[in-house]
Every structure is written in structure tokens, then in C-alpha cells.
DONUGU-393011 format. One record per residue (C-alpha): residue in three letters; residue number from 1; y, z, x. Coordinates in pm, 1 decimal. Each point is the difference from the previous one (the first is absolute). Layout:
BEGIN
<r><pator>ALA</pator><kolke>NUM</kolke><py>Y</py><pz>Z</pz><px>X</px></r>
...
END
This chain:
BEGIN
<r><pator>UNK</pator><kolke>1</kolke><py>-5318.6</py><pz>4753.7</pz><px>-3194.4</px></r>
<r><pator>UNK</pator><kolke>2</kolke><py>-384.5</py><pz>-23.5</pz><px>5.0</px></r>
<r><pator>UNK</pator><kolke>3</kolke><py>-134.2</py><pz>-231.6</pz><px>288.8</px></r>
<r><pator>UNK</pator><kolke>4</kolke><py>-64.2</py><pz>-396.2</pz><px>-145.8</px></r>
<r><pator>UNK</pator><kolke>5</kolke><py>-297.7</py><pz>-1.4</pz><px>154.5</px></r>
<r><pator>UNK</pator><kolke>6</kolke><py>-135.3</py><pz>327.5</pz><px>-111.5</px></r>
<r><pator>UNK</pator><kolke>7</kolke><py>90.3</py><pz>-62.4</pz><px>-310.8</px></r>
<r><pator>UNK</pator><kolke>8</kolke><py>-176.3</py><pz>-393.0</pz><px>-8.3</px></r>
<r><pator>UNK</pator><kolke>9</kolke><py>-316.4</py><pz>115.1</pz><px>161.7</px></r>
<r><pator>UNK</pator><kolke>10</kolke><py>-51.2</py><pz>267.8</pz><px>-258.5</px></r>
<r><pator>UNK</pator><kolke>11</kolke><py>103.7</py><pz>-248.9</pz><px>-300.9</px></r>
<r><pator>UNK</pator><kolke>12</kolke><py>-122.3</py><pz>-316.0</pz><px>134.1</px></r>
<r><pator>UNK</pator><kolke>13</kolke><py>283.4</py><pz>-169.6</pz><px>-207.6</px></r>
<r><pator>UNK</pator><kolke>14</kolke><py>313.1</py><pz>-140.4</pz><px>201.3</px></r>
<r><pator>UNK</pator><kolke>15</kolke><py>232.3</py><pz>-12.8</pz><px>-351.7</px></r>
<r><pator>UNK</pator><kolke>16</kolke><py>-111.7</py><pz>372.5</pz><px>-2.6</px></r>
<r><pator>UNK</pator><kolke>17</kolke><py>89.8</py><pz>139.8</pz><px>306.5</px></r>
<r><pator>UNK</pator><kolke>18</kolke><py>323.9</py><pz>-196.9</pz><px>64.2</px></r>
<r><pator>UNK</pator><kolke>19</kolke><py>90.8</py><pz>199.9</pz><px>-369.1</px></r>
<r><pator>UNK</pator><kolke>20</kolke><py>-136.1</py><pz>303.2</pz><px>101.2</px></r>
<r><pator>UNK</pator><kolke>21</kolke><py>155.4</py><pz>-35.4</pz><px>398.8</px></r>
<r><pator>UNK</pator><kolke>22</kolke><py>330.0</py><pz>-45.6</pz><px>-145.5</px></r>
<r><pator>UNK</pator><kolke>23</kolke><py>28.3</py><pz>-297.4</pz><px>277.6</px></r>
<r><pator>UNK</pator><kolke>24</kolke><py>168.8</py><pz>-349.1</pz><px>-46.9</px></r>
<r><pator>UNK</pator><kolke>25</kolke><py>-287.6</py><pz>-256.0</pz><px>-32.9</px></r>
<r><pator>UNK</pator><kolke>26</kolke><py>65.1</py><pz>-187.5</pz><px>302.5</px></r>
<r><pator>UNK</pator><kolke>27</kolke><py>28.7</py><pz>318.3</pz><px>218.7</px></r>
<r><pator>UNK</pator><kolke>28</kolke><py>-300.2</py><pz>96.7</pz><px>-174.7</px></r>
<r><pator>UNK</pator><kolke>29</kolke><py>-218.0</py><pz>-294.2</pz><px>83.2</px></r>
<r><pator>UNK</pator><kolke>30</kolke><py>150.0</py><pz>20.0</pz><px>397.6</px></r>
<r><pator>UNK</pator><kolke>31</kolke><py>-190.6</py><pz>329.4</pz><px>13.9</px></r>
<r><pator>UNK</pator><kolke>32</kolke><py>-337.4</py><pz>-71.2</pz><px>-170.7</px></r>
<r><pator>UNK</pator><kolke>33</kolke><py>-28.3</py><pz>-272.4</pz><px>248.2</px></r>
<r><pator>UNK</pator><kolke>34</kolke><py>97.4</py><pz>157.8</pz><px>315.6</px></r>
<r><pator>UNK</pator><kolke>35</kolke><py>-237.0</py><pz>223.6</pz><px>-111.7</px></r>
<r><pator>UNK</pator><kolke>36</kolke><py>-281.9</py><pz>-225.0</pz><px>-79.6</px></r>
<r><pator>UNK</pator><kolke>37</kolke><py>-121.6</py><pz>130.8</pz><px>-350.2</px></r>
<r><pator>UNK</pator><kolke>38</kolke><py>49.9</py><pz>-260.8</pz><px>-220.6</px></r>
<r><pator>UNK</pator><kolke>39</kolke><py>-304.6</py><pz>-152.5</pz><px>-194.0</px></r>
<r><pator>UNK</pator><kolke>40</kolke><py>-64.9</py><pz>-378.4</pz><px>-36.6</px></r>
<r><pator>UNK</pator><kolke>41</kolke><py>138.6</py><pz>12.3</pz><px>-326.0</px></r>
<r><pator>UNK</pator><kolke>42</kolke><py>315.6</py><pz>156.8</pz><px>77.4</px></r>
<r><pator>UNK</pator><kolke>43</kolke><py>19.6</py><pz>-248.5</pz><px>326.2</px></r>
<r><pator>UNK</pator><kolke>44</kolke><py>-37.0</py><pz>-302.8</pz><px>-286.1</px></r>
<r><pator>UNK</pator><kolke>45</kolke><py>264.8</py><pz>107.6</pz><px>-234.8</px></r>
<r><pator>UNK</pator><kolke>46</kolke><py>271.6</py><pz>190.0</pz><px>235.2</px></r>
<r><pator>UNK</pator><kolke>47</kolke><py>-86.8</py><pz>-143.0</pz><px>385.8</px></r>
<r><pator>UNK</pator><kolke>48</kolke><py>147.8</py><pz>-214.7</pz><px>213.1</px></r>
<r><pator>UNK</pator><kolke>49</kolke><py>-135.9</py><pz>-408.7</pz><px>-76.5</px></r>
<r><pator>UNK</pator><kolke>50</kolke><py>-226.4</py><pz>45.7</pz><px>299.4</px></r>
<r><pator>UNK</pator><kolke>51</kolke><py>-106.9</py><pz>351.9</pz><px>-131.9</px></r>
<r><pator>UNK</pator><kolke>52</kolke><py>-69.1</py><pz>-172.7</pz><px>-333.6</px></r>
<r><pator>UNK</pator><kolke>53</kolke><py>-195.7</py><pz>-274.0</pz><px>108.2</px></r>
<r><pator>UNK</pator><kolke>54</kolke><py>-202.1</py><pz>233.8</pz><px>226.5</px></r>
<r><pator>UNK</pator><kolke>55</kolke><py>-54.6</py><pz>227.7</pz><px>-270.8</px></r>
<r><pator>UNK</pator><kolke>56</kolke><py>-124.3</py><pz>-296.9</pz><px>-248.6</px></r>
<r><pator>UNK</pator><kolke>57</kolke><py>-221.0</py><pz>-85.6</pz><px>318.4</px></r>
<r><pator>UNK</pator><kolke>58</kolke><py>-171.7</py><pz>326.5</pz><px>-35.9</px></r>
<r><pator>UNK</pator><kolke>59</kolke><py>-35.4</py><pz>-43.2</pz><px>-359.9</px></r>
<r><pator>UNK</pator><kolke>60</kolke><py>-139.8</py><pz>-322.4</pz><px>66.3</px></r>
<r><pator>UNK</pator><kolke>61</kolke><py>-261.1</py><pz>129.2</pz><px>216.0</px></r>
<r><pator>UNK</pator><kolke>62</kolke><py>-106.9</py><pz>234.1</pz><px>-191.9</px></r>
<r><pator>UNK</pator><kolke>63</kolke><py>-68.4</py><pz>-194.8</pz><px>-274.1</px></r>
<r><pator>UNK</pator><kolke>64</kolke><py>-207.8</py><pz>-201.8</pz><px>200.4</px></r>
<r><pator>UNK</pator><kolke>65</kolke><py>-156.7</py><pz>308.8</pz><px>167.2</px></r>
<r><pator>UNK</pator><kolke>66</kolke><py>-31.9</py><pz>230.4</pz><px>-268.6</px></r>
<r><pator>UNK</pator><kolke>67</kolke><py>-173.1</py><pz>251.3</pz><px>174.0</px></r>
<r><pator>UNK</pator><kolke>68</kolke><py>217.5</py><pz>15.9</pz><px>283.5</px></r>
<r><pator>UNK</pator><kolke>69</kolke><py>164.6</py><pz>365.1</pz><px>4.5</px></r>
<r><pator>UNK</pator><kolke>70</kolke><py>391.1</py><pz>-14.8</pz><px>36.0</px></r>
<r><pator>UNK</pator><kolke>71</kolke><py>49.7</py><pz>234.2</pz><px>333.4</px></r>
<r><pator>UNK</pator><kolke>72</kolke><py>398.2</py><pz>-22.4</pz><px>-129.4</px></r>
<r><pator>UNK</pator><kolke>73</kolke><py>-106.1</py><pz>159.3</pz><px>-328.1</px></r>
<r><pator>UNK</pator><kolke>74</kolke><py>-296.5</py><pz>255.4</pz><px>116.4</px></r>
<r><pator>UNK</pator><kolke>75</kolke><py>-5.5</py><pz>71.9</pz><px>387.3</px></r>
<r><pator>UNK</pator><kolke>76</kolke><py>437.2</py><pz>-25.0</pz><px>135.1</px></r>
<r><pator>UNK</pator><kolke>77</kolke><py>286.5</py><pz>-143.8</pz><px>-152.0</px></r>
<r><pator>UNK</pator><kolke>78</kolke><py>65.2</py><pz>-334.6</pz><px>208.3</px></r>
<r><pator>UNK</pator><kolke>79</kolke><py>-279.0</py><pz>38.9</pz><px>189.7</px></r>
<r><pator>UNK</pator><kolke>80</kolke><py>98.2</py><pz>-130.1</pz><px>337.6</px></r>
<r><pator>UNK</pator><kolke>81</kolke><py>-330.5</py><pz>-158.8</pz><px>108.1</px></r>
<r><pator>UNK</pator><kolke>82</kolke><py>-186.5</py><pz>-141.4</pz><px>-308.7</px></r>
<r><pator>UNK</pator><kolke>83</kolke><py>40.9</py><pz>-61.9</pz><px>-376.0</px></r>
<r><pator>UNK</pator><kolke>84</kolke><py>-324.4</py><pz>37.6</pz><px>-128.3</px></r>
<r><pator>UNK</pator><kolke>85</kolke><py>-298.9</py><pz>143.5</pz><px>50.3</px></r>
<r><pator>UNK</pator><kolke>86</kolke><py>-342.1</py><pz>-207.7</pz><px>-115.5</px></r>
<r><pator>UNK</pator><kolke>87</kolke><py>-310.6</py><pz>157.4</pz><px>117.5</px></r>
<r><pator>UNK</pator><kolke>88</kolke><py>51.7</py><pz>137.3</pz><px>380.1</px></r>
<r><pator>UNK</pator><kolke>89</kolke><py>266.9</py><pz>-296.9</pz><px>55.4</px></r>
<r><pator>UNK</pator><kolke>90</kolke><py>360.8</py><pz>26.7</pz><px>27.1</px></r>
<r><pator>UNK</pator><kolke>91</kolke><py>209.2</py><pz>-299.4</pz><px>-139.1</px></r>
<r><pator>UNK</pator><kolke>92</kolke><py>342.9</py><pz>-77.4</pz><px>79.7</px></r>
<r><pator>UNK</pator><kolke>93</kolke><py>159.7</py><pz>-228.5</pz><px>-294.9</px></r>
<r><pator>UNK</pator><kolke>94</kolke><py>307.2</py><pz>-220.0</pz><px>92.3</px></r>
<r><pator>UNK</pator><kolke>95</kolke><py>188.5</py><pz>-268.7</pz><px>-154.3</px></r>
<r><pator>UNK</pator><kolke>96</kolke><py>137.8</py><pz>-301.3</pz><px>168.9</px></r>
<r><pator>UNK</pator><kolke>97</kolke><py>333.0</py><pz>-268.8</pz><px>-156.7</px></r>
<r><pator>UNK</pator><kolke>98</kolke><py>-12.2</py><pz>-341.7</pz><px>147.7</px></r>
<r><pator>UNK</pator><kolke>99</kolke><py>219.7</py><pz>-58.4</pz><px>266.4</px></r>
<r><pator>UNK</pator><kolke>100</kolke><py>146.5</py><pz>-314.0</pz><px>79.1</px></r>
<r><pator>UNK</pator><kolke>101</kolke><py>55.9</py><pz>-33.7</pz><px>370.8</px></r>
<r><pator>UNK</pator><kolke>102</kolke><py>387.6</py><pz>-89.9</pz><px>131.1</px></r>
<r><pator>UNK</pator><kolke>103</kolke><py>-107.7</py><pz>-356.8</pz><px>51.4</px></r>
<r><pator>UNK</pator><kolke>104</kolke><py>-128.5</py><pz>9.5</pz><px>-370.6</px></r>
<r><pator>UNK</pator><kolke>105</kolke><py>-287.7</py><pz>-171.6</pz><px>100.6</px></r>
<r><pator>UNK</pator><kolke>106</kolke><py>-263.6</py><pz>261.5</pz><px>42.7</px></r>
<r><pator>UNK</pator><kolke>107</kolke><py>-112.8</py><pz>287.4</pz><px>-215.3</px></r>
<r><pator>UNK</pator><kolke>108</kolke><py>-164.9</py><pz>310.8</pz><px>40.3</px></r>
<r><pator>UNK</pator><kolke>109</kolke><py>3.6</py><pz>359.1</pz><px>-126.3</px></r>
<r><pator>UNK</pator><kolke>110</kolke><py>-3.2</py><pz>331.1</pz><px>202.6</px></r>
<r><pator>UNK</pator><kolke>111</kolke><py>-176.6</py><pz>357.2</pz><px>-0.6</px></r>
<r><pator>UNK</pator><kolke>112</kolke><py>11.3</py><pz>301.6</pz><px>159.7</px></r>
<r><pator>UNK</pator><kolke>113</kolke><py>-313.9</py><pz>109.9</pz><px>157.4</px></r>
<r><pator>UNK</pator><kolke>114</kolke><py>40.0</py><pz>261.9</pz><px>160.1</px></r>
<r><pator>UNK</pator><kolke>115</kolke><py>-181.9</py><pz>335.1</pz><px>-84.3</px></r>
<r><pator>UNK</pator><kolke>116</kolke><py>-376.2</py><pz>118.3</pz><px>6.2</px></r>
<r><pator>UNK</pator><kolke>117</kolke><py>-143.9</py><pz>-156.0</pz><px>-328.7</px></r>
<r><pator>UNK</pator><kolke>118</kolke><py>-317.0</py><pz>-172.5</pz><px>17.8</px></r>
<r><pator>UNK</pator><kolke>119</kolke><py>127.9</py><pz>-322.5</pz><px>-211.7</px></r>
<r><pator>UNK</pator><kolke>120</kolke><py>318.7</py><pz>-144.2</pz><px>-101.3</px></r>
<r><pator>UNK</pator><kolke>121</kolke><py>13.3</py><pz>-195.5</pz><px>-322.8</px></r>
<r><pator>UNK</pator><kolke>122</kolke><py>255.6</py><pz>-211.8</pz><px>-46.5</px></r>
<r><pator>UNK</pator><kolke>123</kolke><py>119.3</py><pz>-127.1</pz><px>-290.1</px></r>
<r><pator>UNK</pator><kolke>124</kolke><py>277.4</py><pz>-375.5</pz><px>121.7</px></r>
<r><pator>UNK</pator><kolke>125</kolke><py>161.5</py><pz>-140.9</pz><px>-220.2</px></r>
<r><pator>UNK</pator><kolke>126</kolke><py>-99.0</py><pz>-375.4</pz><px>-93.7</px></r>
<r><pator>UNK</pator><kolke>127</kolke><py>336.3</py><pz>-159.2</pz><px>-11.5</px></r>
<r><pator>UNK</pator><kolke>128</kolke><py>363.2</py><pz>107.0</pz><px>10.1</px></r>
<r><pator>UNK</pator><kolke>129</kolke><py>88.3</py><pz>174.7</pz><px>-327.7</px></r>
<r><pator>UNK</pator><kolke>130</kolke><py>-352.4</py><pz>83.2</pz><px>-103.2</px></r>
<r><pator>UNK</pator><kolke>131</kolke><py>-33.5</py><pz>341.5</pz><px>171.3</px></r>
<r><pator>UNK</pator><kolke>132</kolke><py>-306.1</py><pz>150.2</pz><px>-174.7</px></r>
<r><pator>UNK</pator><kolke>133</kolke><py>-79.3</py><pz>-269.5</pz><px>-220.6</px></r>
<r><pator>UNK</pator><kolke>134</kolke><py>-323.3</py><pz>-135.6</pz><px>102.3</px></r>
<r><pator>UNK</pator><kolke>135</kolke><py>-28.8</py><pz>144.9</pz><px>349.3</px></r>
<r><pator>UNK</pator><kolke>136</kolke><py>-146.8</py><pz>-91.7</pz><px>325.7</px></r>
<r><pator>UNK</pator><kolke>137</kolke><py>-227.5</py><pz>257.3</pz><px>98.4</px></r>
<r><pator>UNK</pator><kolke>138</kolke><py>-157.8</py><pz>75.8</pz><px>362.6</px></r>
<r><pator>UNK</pator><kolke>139</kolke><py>-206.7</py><pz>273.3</pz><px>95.2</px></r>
<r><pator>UNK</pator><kolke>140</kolke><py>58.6</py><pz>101.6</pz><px>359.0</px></r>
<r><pator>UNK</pator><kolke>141</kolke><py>-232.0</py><pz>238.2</pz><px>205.8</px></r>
<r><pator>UNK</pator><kolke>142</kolke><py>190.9</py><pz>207.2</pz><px>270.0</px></r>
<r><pator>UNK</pator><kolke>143</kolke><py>-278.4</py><pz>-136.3</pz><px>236.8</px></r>
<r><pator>UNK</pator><kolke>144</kolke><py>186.7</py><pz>-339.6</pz><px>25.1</px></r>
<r><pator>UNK</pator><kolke>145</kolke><py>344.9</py><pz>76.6</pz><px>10.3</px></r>
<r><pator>UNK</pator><kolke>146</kolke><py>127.5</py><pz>136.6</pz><px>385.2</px></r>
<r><pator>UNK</pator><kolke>147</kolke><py>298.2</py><pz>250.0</pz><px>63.3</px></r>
<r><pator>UNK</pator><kolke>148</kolke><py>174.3</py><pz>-131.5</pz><px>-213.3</px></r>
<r><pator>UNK</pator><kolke>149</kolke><py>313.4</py><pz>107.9</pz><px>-191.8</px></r>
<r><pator>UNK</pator><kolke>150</kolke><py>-11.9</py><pz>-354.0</pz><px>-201.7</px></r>
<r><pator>UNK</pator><kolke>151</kolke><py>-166.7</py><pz>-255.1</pz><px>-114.5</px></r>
<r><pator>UNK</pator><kolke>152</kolke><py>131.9</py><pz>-333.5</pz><px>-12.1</px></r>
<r><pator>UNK</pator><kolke>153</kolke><py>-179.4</py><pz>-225.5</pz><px>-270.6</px></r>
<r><pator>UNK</pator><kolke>154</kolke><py>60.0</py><pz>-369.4</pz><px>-73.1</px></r>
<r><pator>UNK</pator><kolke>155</kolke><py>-137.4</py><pz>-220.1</pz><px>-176.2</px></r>
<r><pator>UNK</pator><kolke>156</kolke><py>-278.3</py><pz>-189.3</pz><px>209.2</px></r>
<r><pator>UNK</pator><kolke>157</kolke><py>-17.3</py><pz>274.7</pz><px>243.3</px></r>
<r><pator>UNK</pator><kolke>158</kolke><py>-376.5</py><pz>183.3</pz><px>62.1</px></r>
<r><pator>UNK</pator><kolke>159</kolke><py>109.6</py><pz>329.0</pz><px>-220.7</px></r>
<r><pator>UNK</pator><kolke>160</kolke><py>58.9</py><pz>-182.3</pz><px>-337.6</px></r>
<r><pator>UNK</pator><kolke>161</kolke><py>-304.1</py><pz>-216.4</pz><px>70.5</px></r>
<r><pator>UNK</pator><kolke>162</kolke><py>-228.0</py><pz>284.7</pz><px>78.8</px></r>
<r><pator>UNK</pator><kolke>163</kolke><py>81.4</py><pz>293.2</pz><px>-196.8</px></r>
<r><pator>UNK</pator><kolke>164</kolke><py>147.6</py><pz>-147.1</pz><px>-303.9</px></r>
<r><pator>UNK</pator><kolke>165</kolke><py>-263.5</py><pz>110.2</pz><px>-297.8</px></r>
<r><pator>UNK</pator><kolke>166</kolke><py>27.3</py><pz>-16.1</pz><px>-396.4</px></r>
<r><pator>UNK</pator><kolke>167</kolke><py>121.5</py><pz>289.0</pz><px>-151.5</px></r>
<r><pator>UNK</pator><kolke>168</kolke><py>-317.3</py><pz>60.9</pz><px>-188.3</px></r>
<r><pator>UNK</pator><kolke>169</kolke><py>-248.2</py><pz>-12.6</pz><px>384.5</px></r>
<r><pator>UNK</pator><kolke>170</kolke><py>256.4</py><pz>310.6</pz><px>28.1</px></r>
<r><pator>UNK</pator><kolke>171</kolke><py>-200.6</py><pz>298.0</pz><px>-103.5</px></r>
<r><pator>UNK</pator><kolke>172</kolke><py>-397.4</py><pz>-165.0</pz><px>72.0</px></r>
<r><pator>UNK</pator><kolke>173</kolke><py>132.0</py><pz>-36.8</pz><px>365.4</px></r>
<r><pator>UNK</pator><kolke>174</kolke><py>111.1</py><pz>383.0</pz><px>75.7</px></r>
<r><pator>UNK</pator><kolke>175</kolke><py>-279.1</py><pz>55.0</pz><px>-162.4</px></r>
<r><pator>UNK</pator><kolke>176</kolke><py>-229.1</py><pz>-171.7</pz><px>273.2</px></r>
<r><pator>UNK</pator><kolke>177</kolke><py>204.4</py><pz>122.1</pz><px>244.8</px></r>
<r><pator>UNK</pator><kolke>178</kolke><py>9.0</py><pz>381.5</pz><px>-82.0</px></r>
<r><pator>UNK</pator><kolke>179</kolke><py>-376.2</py><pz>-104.4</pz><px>-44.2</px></r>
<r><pator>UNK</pator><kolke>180</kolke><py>20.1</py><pz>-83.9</pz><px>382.2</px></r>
<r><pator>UNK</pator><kolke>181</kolke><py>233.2</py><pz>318.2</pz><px>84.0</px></r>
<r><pator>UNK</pator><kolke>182</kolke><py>-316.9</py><pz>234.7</pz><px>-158.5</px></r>
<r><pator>UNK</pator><kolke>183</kolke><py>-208.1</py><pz>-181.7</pz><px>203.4</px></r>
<r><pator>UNK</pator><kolke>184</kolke><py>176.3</py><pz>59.7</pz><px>338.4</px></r>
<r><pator>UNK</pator><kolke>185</kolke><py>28.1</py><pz>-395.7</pz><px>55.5</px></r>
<r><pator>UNK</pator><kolke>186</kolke><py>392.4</py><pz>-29.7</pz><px>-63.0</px></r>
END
């Protein structure tokens, strides 16, 4: 029996290597993402929900940021660090549910941030149910965030009122910012 992920990095087609691997489905998903390799695509139509919405995240962005280059798709599978690539910066993309504290009073959502990326951009969704549906969007520079593994974000607290940007500012901001990188000031 030929190796599933062998067999989906060479045919890029998850239908076509759980045929040609001769594996269950399930078993054959459990390996592709131990191992990492899965595209966005596959991680929108066969992942997890939190895979899904991740992967639609990424989509997201790069609609937004069309000339971002996918480091999933053309550097490493699952890159551990960054997403994309957009002119000499490394961008992490993450997507956040709203969370409704215990109390039910408060709400926030949550994102890893750990890693060496130069931004995070996170995609929150607006209210419960909504998930990608209109979509809060900040655009974090490491520079502000500390050792930390992850960020708390509520609703009047300083990171939703000073990173959140329209989807559209998404791509002329790298842009001044790589602008900044070539120019040794960031």
C-alpha cells in the first residue's frame, strides 16, 4: 500500500489519493494532517470546523491581498511560522469565533500568536453565527504584541480599537510597510 501522503503530494487531490492509498477516508484524512500537507482547499471541504474556517480565512486574505504568495502552497506545507509571504514580510493569518464569557456578559475572541511572523491578520467574527460573513479585521505587527502565546481581544479593549482596519486598507498597508522594511526603518 503506497504511502497517503506520497501519493497526495504527487496528485494534489485528496479524493485521489485516498482511491489510490487504498485507505478508509477518515484514516486517510488523520494522516494528511498529522502530516501537515493539506491545501486550503482541502482544509475547507474535508477539515475540522476550525480547520475550515481557518482555511476560508486564508482565502479571505488573499483575496484581499492578491499578491500575497501562499508559503502553504509554494515554500512548506503548514508552514509553521507564517502564511504568506507579501514583499519581504511574513504574515500569519488566523481566525477568531466570538466567545461569550461564563458570566455571559462579556465577549471577546482569541488567537494564537506565537511564532516569528512579522504580522498577524486576523479575521473575528462580528456576531455569534456569522463566522466569515462580514468580518472584523485587525492587522497586528509583532512589534506590539509581548511573549505571548495569546491574545485576548474584547470588545472595547486597545487591540480591536487600534488594529482593527477595512479589509480593502489590507494590501495598500503591507505595501507601506514592506516599503519601510526596504528602507531599513521597520
Amino acid at each position: 500500500m503506497a504511502d497517503i501522503v506520497d501519493i497526495y503530494l504527487e496528485t494534489g487531490d485528496f479524493h485521489e489519493a485516498v482511491k489510490r492509498s487504498g485507505l478508509p477516508t477518515h484514516i486517510a484524512h488523520l494522516k494528511l494532517i498529522q502530516s501537515g500537507c493539506l491545501k486550503i482547499q482541502d482544509k475547507i471541504q474535508y477539515g475540522s470546523r476550525t480547520a475550515k474556517l481557518g482555511g476560508m480565512a486564508e482565502e479571505l486574505f488573499q483575496k484581499y491581498v492578491p499578491d500575497a504568495i501562499d508559503a502553504n502552497k509554494y515554500f512548506k506545507k503548514n508552514n509553521p511560522v507564517y502564511d504568506f509571504w507579501f514583499d519581504g514580510l511574513m504574515i500569519d493569518v488566523k481566525y477568531s469565533s466570538l466567545h461569550k464569557k461564563k458570566n455571559g456578559n462579556s465577549q471577546h475572541w482569541q488567537i494564537r500568536t506565537k511564532g516569528d511572523q512579522d504580522f498577524i491578520v486576523a479575521f473575528l467574527e462580528k456576531e455569534f453565527g456569522l463566522e466569515l460573513q462580514d468580518p472584523i479585521v485587525l492587522l497586528v505587527p509583532m512589534q506590539f504584541i509581548e511573549a505571548q502565546k495569546e491574545l485576548h481581544i474584547s470588545q472595547s479593549g486597545p487591540w480591536l480599537n487600534a488594529f482593527q482596519v477595512e479589509p480593502e486598507e489590507l494590501q495598500p498597508l503591507l505595501k507601506d510597510y514592506a516599503q519601510l522594511r526596504r528602507d531599513g526603518l521597520f
